[in-house]
C-alpha positions, -999 to 999 in steps of 0.1 A, spaced: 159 467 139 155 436 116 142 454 88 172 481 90 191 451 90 176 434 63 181 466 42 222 468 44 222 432 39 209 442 5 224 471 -2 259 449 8 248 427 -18 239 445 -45 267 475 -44 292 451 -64 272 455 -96 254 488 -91 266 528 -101 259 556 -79 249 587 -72 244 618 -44 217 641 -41 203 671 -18 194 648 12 168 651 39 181 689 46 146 699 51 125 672 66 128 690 104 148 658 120 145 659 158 179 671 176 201 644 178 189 621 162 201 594 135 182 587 100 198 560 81 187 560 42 191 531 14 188 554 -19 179 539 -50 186 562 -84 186 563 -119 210 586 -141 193 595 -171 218 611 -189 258 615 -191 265 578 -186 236 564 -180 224 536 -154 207 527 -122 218 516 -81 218 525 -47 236 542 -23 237 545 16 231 577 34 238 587 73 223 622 85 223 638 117 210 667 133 234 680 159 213 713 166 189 734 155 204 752 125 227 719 114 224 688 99 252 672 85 251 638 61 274 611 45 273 585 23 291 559 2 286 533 -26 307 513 -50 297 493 -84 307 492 -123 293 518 -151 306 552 -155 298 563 -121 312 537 -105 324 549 -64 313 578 -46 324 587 -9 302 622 2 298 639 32 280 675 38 267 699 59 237 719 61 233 753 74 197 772 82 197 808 72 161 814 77 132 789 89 101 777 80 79 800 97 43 815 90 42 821 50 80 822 52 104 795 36 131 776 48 162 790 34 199 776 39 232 770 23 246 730 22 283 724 23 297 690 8 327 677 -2 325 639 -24 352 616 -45 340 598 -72 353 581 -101 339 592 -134 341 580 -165 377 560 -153 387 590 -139 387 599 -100 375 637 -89 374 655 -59 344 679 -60 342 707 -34 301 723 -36 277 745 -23 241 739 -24 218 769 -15 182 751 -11 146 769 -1 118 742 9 86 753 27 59 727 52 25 720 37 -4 698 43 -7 670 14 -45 652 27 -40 657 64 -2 648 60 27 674 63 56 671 35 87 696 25 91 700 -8 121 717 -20 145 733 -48 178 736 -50 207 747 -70 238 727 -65 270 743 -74 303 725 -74 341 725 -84 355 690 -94 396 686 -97 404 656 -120 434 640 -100 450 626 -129 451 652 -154 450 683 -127 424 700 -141 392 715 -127 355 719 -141 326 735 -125 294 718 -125 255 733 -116 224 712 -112 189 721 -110 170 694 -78 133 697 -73 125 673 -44 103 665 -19 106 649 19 82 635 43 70 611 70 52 575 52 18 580 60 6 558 87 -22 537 65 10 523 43 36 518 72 11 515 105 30 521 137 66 529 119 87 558 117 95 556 81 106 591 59 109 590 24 123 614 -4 122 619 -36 145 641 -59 140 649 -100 178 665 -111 185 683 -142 220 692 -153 228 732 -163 264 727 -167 289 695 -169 268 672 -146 240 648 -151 203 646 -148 184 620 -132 163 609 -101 162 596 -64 142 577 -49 149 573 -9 133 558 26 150 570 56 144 551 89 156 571 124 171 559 151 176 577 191 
């Protein structure tokens, strides 16, 4: 517990001064049943405001075809808070030659550009298993869709993304006896959103 520890003492540290953003998740790393992963996320936007931070991520796996997440963060730039939470849904597993297909719920507020947002999304994701050198990791695309209403000026705007990611356990000869996951997610904006990339190491917890 002292290097969990030692990471939200960080990430308490740093927020003040750091931007934000959200990202898929570890929707298709297969997390035992209910069971905690608690994720510091470090990103860069590349594009539509530009910069670079963290953010903090809690996911859970209640059952076999859920797993739901949340997170939060807080700093300056021009994405400066975002609260998220989401829910992930499996339509079809990973199975034989067959990909893992399911459909991601999520709600987040953010403040944009000095403006706050409530976004309301869906996030329809296929990821499939394979052996990397002896060790198994999920890649995975997705296609976020979202509506965003602009609480000052009452307006909405749509929003789609392109994520290519992938998710996996930290091979034993970098973390020895630890139960580290880590993820990482490439996003490119198709309409009104921004492109950038995530960089995340998820630890869980009984």
């Amino acid at each position: 517990m002292t290097k969990i520890k030692s990471l939200f003492i960080a990430f308490a540290a740093l927020a003040p001064s750091l931007s934000f953003a959200y990202g898929v998740g570890y929707a298709s790393y297969p997390l035992q049943e209910k069971k905690l992963l608690l994720s510091p996320e470090f990103m860069g936007i590349l594009s539509e405001g530009s910069g670079a931070g963290i953010q903090g991520r809690v996911s859970f796996k209640p059952n076999q075809p859920f797993m739901v997440d949340g997170g939060f963060g807080a700093g300056t730039g021009e994405h400066s808070i975002r609260l998220f939470a989401g829910a992930d849904y499996e339509i079809f597993p990973d199975y034989e030659k067959q990909p893992r297909i399911s459909v991601k719920a999520n709600w987040e507020h953010a403040r944009e550009f000095k403006q706050s947002v409530n976004i309301l999304g869906i996030t329809p994701t296929v990821s499939k298993g394979f052996n990397f050198w002896g060790h198994e990791a999920y890649p995975y695309l997705a296609i976020p869709l979202a509506l965003g209403l602009h609480d000052k000026t009452k307006t909405y705007h749509s929003r789609i993304n392109l994520a290519l990611g992938i998710s996996g356990k930290i091979p034993e000869q970098i973390q020895g006896n630890q139960q580290w996951v880590g993820n990482i997610e490439t996003t490119v904006s198709l309409k009104d959103s921004y492109g950038g990339f995530l960089l995340s190491l998820g630890y869980p917890l009984n």
